[in-house]
C-alpha positions, 0 to 999 in steps of 0.5 A: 344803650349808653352808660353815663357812668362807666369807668374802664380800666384806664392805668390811673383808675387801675391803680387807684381806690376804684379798683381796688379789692377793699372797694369791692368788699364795701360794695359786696353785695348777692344781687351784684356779683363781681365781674370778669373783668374787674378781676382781668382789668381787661378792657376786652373783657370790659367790651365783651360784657357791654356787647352781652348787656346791650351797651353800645357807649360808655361814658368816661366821666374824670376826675380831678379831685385829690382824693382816695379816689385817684385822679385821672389826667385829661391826657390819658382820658383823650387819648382813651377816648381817641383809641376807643371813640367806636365805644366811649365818649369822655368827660374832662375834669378840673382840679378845683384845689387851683385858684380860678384863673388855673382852673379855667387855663385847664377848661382851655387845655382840655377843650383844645385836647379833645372833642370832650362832650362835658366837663366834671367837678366834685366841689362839696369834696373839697373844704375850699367850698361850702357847696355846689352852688357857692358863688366862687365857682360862677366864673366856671359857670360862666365859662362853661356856659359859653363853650355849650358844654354841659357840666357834672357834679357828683352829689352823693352821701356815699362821696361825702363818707368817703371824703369826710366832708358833711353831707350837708354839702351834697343838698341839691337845693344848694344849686337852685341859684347857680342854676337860675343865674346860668339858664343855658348851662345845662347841669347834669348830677351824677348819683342823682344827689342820694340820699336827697332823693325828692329835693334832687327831683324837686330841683331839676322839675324846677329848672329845665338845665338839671338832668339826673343820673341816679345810677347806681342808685337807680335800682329797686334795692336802694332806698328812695330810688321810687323818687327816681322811678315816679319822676322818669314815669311821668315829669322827669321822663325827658333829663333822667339817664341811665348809669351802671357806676361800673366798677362798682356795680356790674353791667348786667346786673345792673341793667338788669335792676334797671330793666325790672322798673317796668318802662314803657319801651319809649320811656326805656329807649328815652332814659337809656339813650335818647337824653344822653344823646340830647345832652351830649349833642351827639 
């Protein structure tokens, strides 16, 4: 299994909002319990509980957005995932407070520090944009494009709150656009774009460059999250990917949650690894 959404106790996540027990106590839940290496921030532990839960790679997607949530450099990220390149694979982020020609002198440094397999982005948490697909970010588009690369956006209610930005901006729909002009850019939303649920997946059954990662939205408890399901069962089953949003949520329970959706073994197989690996090149 892979885990597009696994954050591991780097020093610049340990010490920001993502581990952080006020964190836990909004995500507490019976269903979720918290893991042993939360408490440790052990990445032992953490690789102790991907074994036990059946994920090989985890996905450790950056962040680069001057928030609550801490930012990590693509430094510390590269040499994480050079030290762990037997379990995790890396995402770099940009900083898009910059004005365009830093942010894509940072696309460069990034790309030249290491074998990232995507680049990520969060422009509806910022004032600077009015949306994801706000024409101010094409030449990005269009350098990412160039590079093969694919690029994530996370869209969630839960990031907007936190943010305090209109939710509004996390409308999947607002990417119809961007995601029509730049055809072989491939445009991977992480939390699936919740709680715009059927327009998340009205947008990527319209275009073939959207995949969706519902994460720790994808679990029978959430809300909406049959949008999910109905679309991996039958048009989606090709570009929708498995997430944990560890810390957050625990693998097991997780996976779990995941497992009782009733996949067929391919159709399993195909959400958990198969279309990361297609996405990722890997």
């Amino acid at each position: 299994m892979i885990d597009m959404r696994l954050r591991p106790p780097l020093p610049s996540w340990k010490n920001s909002r993502i581990f952080s027990p006020a964190t836990f106590a909004a995500f507490d839940h019976p269903d979720y319990p918290k893991p042993r290496s939360c408490e440790t921030l052990a990445l032992a532990d953490l690789i102790t509980e991907m074994d036990e839960t059946g994920i090989e790679t985890g996905v450790a997607m950056g962040r680069q957005t001057p928030t609550a949530f801490g930012i990590m450099p693509n430094e510390e990220l590269a040499d994480f995932a050079k030290a762990n390149s037997d379990r995790f694979v890396a995402w770099a982020a940009l900083d898009l407070t910059q004005d365009m020609d830093k942010i894509l002198a940072d696309f460069n440094h990034a790309v030249a520090l290491y074998d990232f397999k995507g680049i990520s982005i969060e422009p509806t948490l910022l004032d600077k944009y009015s949306h994801a697909g706000d024409k101010r970010l094409y030449p990005l588009y269009e350098v990412v494009q160039k590079s093969r690369l694919p690029i994530n956006i996370s869209l969630s209610c839960a990031l907007q709150a936190a943010c305090m930005q209109e939710i509004d901006k996390a409308r999947p729909g607002h990417m119809l656009l961007a995601t029509k002009d730049f055809p072989e850019l491939n445009f991977h939303i992480a939390h699936a774009a919740w709680p715009y649920t059927r327009e998340a997946v009205a947008l990527a059954i319209s275009r073939k460059n959207v995949w969706l990662s519902p994460d720790m939205y994808f679990v029978p408890q959430f809300p909406g999250a049959e949008d999910y399901f109905t679309a991996a069962k039958n048009y989606l089953g090709d570009r929708i990917l498995f997430g944990s949003s560890y810390p957050f949520k625990p693998l097991k329970a997780s996976v779990d949650n995941f497992r009782s959706w009733g996949f067929s073994k391919t159709q399993f197989d195909a959400i958990t690894s198969e279309n990361a690996k297609r996405l990722m090149r890997l």
